[in-house]
Phi, psi and omega in degrees: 000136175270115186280079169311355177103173173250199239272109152308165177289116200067002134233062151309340188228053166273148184097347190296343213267329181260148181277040187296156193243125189340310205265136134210134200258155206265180142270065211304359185233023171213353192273322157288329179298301173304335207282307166291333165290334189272342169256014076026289195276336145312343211262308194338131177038017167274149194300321163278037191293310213299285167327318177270001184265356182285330197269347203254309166305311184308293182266021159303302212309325185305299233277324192281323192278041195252325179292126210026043143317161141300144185300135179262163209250123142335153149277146165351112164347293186318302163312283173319317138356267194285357177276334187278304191284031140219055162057054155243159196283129188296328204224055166294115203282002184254012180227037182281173176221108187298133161265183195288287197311314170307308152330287187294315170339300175301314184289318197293311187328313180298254178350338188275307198283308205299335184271017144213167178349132171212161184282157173345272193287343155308292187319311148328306173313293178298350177271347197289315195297294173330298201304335210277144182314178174286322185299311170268013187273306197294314158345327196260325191272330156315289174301298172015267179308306179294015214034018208272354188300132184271198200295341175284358198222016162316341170243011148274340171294324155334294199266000183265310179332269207317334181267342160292325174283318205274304198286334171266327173305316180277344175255353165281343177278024166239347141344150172259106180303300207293354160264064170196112190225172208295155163275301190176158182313120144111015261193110165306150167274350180259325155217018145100005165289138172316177159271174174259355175185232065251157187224158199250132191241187182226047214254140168315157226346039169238339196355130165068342168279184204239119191248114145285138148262104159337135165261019159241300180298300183108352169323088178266158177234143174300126196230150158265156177276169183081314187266122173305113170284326164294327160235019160061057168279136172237033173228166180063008164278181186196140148211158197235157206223149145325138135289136186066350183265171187280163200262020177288330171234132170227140174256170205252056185292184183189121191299340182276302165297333172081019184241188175193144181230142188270150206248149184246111174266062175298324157308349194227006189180081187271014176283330181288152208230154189287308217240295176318303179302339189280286162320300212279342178268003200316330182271013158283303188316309182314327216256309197282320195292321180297343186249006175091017199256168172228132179319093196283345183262186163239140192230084223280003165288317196239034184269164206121331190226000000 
């Protein structure tokens, strides 16, 4: 692993220059379709091939169960109100309540997958979900959200995860990007989820500045670069990379927390993907993990690690 160091001289004001807007809420009928093409275009002769091509079929399928869904329903004006005006996430995932378009969200996603070939223990998974009462369903999206499922049951947890990102993803896009302001480090503004990575892009009058991706919603937000995204410390940062691999994915550590969230050079490489790349870097994690540092984002993919 290559250590690059930390902060260069000047540059502490990369971005000032450009006007980026705190907020950009996803797109939910382009955000699995792409997600699935890119891990797709990952798997081939990757040491994970089996797993992105698995992953690449998953969020195919997010992208298929979207057609005729029920519309999902917003919390209350008044809420949302009062969640922006005391710095709280409007679509607080500790304060969901699953409705009936989640229910369904969940049953079609199951029912998408069950209609082709899946490995044993996926398959499994999917009949435990499908089979479960309503009462344990909301269990399961519950432990989701909490991250709390113990270990045996990670790969239905997996799959409720996924269906929970397609449902939050539609409701952050009815959201107002100009009304969403940080939360707290590390902290979607929208619905109060790690991020799942970040990336540095290369969009008109954003150039070169830096986006967390929500791992749940898909919501990105402006992080200044150079900044610990989990504790906004601007010393002691580093980032490190694989030797021989390409240097388009890094991770950022920081020495005052001891966590590191990988940063994506989507300006140098716009085929990079927030959640696919993420995956597809895992042995940069293996690697950060022997060394004690700990992995501040998340990932409903890579859980275990």
């Amino acid at each position: 692993m290559s250590d690059i160091g930390g902060p260069k001289q000047g540059l502490m004001n990369i971005g000032e220059e450009a006007k980026p807007p705190f907020a950009v809420l996803p797109d939910p009928l382009s955000l699995f379709r792409n997600r699935s093409q890119r891990l797709a275009a990952l798997a081939p002769k990757h040491e994970l091939q089996a797993y992105l091509e698995f992953l690449a079929r998953l969020t195919q399928a997010q992208h298929d169960v979207q057609a005729g869904l029920p519309d999902a329903s917003l919390p209350p004006f008044e809420r949302i109100g009062q969640a922006l005006e005391h710095g709280m996430p409007p679509l607080s995932r500790t304060l969901f309540e699953p409705d009936e378009v989640m229910g369904t969200t969940v049953g079609r996603l199951m029912q998408r997958l069950a209609e082709g070939p899946l490995p044993e223990t996926t398959a499994a998974a999917v009949t435990a979900v499908r089979a479960a009462s309503p009462d344990q369903r909301r269990a399961m999206i519950a432990a989701a959200l909490k991250d709390a499922a113990p270990a045996e049951d990670l790969a239905q947890r997996t799959l409720v995860a996924a269906s929970l990102q397609v449902h939050f993803a539609r409701l952050a896009a009815m959201l107002v990007a100009d009304d969403l302001k940080p939360i707290a480090d590390g902290v979607c503004p929208a619905c109060g989820s790690a991020p799942v990575s970040s990336m540095v892009v290369g969009w008109p009058k954003a150039n070169n500045t830096r986006f967390c991706a929500c791992s749940l919603c898909a919501t990105l937000w402006n992080v200044v670069r150079v900044k610990c995204v989990m504790c906004s410390s601007t010393e002691g940062i580093s980032f490190k990379v694989i030797e021989g691999k390409p240097d388009t994915i890094k991770a950022e550590t920081c020495d005052k927390c001891r966590s590191y969230v990988k940063i994506l050079y989507q300006v140098n490489d716009p085929l990079l993907e927030s959640v696919a790349d993420d995956v597809a870097s895992l042995g940069l994690d293996m690697m950060l993990a022997e060394e004690g540092w700990k992995r501040g984002a998340h990932n409903p993919f890579l859980l275990g690690y």
